[in-house]
C-alpha positions, -999 to +999 in steps of 0.1 A: -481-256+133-464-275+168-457-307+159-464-329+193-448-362+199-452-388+228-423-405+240-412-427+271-377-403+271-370-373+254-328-370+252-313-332+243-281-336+230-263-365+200-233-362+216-215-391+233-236-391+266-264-383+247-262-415+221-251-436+240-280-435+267-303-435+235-289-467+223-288-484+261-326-476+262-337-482+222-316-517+230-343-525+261-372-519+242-377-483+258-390-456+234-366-428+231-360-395+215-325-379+208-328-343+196-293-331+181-292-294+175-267-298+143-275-313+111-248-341+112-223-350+139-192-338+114-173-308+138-137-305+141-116-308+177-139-325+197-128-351+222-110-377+203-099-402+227-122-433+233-106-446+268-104-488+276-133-475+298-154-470+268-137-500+247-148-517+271-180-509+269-183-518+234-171-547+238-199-556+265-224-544+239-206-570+211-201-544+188-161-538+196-151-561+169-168-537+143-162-505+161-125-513+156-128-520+117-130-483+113-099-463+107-081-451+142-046-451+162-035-469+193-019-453+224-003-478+242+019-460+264+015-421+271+048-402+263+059-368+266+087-340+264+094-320+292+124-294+290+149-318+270+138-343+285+113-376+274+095-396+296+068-424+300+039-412+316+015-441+316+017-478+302-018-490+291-008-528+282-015-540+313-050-529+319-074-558+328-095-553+302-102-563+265-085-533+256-052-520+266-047-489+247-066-457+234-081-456+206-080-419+188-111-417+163-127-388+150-160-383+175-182-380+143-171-416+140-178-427+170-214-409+169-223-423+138-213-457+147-235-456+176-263-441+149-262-466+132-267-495+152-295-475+174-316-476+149-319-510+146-342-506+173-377-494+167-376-474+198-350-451+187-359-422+166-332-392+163-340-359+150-313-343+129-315-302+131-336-304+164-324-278+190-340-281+225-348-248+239-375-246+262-391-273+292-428-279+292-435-279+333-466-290+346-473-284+388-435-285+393-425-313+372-411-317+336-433-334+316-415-325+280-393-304+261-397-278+230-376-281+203-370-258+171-365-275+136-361-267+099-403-277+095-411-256+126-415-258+168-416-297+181-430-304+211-421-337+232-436-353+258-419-374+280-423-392+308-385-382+315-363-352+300-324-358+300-304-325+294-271-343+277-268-309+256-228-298+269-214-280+287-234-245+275-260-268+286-296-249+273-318-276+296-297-271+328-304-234+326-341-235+318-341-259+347-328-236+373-302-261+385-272-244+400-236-248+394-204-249+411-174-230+389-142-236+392-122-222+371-097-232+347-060-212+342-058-219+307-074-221+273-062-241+247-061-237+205-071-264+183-051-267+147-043-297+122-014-300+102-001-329+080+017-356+086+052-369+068+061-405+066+095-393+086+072-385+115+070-404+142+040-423+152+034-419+190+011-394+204+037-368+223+029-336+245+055-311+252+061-290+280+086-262+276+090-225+293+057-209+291+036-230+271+023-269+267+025-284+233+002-318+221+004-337+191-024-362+187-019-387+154-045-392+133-029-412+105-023-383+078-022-353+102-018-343+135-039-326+159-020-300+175-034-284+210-015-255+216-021-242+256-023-203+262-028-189+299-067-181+303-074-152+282-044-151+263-064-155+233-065-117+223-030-114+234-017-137+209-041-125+177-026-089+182+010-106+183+002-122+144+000-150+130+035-153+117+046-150+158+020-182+162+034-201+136+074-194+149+066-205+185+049-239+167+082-241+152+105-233+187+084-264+198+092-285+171+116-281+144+103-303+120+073-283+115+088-259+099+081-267+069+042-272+074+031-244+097+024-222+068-008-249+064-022-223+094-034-200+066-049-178+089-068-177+121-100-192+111-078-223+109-067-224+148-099-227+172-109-215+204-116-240+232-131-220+264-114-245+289-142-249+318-143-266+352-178-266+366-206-293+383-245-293+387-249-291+427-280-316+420-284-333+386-324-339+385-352-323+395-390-341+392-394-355+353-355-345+341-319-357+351-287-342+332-258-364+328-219-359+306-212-324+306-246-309+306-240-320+349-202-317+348-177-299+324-147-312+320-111-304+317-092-311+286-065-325+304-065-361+297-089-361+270-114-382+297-146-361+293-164-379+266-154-409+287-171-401+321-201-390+299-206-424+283-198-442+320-227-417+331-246-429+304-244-467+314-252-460+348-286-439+342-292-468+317-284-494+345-306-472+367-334-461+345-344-485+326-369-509+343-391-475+359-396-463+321-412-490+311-438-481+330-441-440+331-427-417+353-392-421+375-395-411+407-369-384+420-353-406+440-346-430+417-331-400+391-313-393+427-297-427+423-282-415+391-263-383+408-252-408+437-235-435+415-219-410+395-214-383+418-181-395+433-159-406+400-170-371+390-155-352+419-124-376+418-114-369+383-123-331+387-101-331+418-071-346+406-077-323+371-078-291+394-044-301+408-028-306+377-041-270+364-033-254+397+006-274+404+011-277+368+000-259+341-004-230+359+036-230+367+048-244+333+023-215+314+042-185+342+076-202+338+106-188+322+134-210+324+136-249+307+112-269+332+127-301+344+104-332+355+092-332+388+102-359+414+067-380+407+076-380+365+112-394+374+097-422+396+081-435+367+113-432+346+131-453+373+105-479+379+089-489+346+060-506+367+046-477+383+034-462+352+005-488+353-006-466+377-017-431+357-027-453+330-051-470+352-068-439+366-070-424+330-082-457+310-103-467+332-117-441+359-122-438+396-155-462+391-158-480+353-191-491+344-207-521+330-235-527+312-267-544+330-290-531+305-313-559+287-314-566+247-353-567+246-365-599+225-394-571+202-369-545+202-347-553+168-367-537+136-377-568+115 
């Protein structure tokens, strides 16, 4: 049999969009409803980086203090190799903010962190194992969403449906909402290997002839992101594994002792690299924010970042209208507006890098040197403040306005 709920806002999608606007709404006494397809947030080589942006954030909430208890590495400045050559990128330490570094935790983390202080409030319920597949439409308008789980179909009704469900996004398709693609020149490989004592302890990307090369600490091992032109995938399988493991090791010497740890394929994965934004993000009864309205690149590690500043603002937005029913379109409008522009920014100035960059280094054949811009930075320390303020904190930060509710807490 259907099990039917009732609900003030049914959420598709635990990720960090997804939780975070669950919590924002539980915190204001709304009742809300995350379904996360998966049976625990535990998945390997998703985004990493928690921003100042979304420090911040948790800081606003009062829950920074514990947040940062939890095991994790600081990125104060943002370094790199290109050709023989290493540079400064980007110097967080002067942010104006409570924050001024990046914080690399595992995304599980940071999901069940926010888990666990959601449901503190007695309007937040999350179903584990709950994959939303289907809209419930009534005379042109959402009204709910179907959801299949272990104990058989769920159906949710809602007085709003928000599709935070990625960037394969089920709930934007069954909406009909279209989408602009625009492509992405590269793919990239995700792998781990272990960490030595000798290492050293700064985040570092590499660019070299024909291939860029990132190594992310996180405390005893590394997370490697190896990027191949788009495609390339195939291409590189049919070359071996043992051809894979060398070029790790043209990279970087020292890991040649350790790339043997990439047993065999299973243990390097895929990341489709995707560019793409919903021309409209709602339609009557449901709004899509994070990636579900705009994927990402990679580049920068800033998606699960604009999703939770998406999150805020539907929150900001949202929240006041669902305590009493419905939101009208233009209100779920106001959403689209407010986050519409930051969106287009950081996709714009992503694009460019793919298109100047990458897509140059990954045809190259000669040692790349740094361009004119990188050796500005080198010569005048200060203006590294500047990359480090677009990528901590975004083209428009947001800031909580959302109420604690006196009768939300669970006694």
């Amino acid at each position: 049999m259907t099990e039917t709920i009732t609900t003030r806002c049914a959420i598709a999608g635990g990720g960090p969009a997804g939780m975070m606007l669950g919590f924002l709404l539980a915190r204001a006494g709304i009742d809300v409803v995350v379904l996360e397809k998966h049976a625990d947030f535990l998945r390997d080589f998703r985004g990493d980086t928690i921003h100042p942006s979304t420090l911040q954030i948790m800081y606003e909430l009062g829950l920074l203090g514990e947040f940062l208890k939890r095991p994790h590495q600081e990125v104060r400045e943002l370094k790199g190799q290109i050709g023989d050559e290493r540079v400064i990128i980007g110097d967080f330490r002067y942010l104006p903010t409570h924050c001024n570094f990046i914080g690399l935790i595992p995304q599980w983390d940071f999901l069940n962190f926010l888990a666990e202080h959601a449901r503190r409030y007695r309007g937040f319920h999350l179903r584990m194992q709950a994959r939303a597949t289907d809209l419930i439409v009534e005379d042109e308008r959402v009204v709910g969403v179907r959801a299949e789980t272990p104990d058989g179909p769920l159906e949710i009704r809602a007085d709003l449906v928000v599709g935070a469900d990625g960037r394969h996004s089920d709930i934007r398709e069954r909406a009909g909402l279209e989408v602009e693609d625009f492509g992405a020149p590269m793919d990239v490989l995700w792998l781990r290997l272990s960490k030595r004592p000798e290492d050293s302890q700064q985040t570092l990307g590499r660019i070299q002839a024909g291939v860029v090369f990132v190594m992310l600490d996180r405390g005893d091992y590394w997370q490697c992101a190896y990027v191949i032109p788009k495609g390339g995938y195939d291409k590189m399988r049919a070359a071996g594994l043992e051809a894979f493991r060398a070029a790790i090791v043209a990279l970087n010497r020292a890991l040649a002792d350790r790339v043997r740890e990439i047993a065999s394929w299973d243990d390097v994965k895929l990341l489709t690299v995707s560019v793409d934004r919903l021309k409209r993000w709602a339609r009557p009864g449901l709004l899509c924010v994070g990636d579900a309205a705009h994927a990402m690149s990679p580049i920068g590690g800033v998606g699960i970042n604009l999703a939770i500043q998406d999150a805020v603002a539907a929150a900001n937005i949202l929240w006041e209208k669902l305590r009493t029913g419905p939101v009208p379109l233009e209100i779920l409008k106001k959403v689209q507006e407010r986050r519409e522009w930051p969106t287009r920014a950081t996709q714009r100035l992503q694009l460019f890098i793919q298109d100047r960059v990458i897509s140059n280094v990954l045809a190259r054949k000669t040692t790349p040197r740094p361009p004119l811009v990188v050796k500005l930075l080198q010569w005048f320390p200060p203006l590294r403040r500047i990359p480090a303020r677009v990528l901590g904190m975004g083209f428009r930060p947001e800031h909580v306005h959302t109420p604690q509710a006196a009768s939300a807490p669970r006694q």
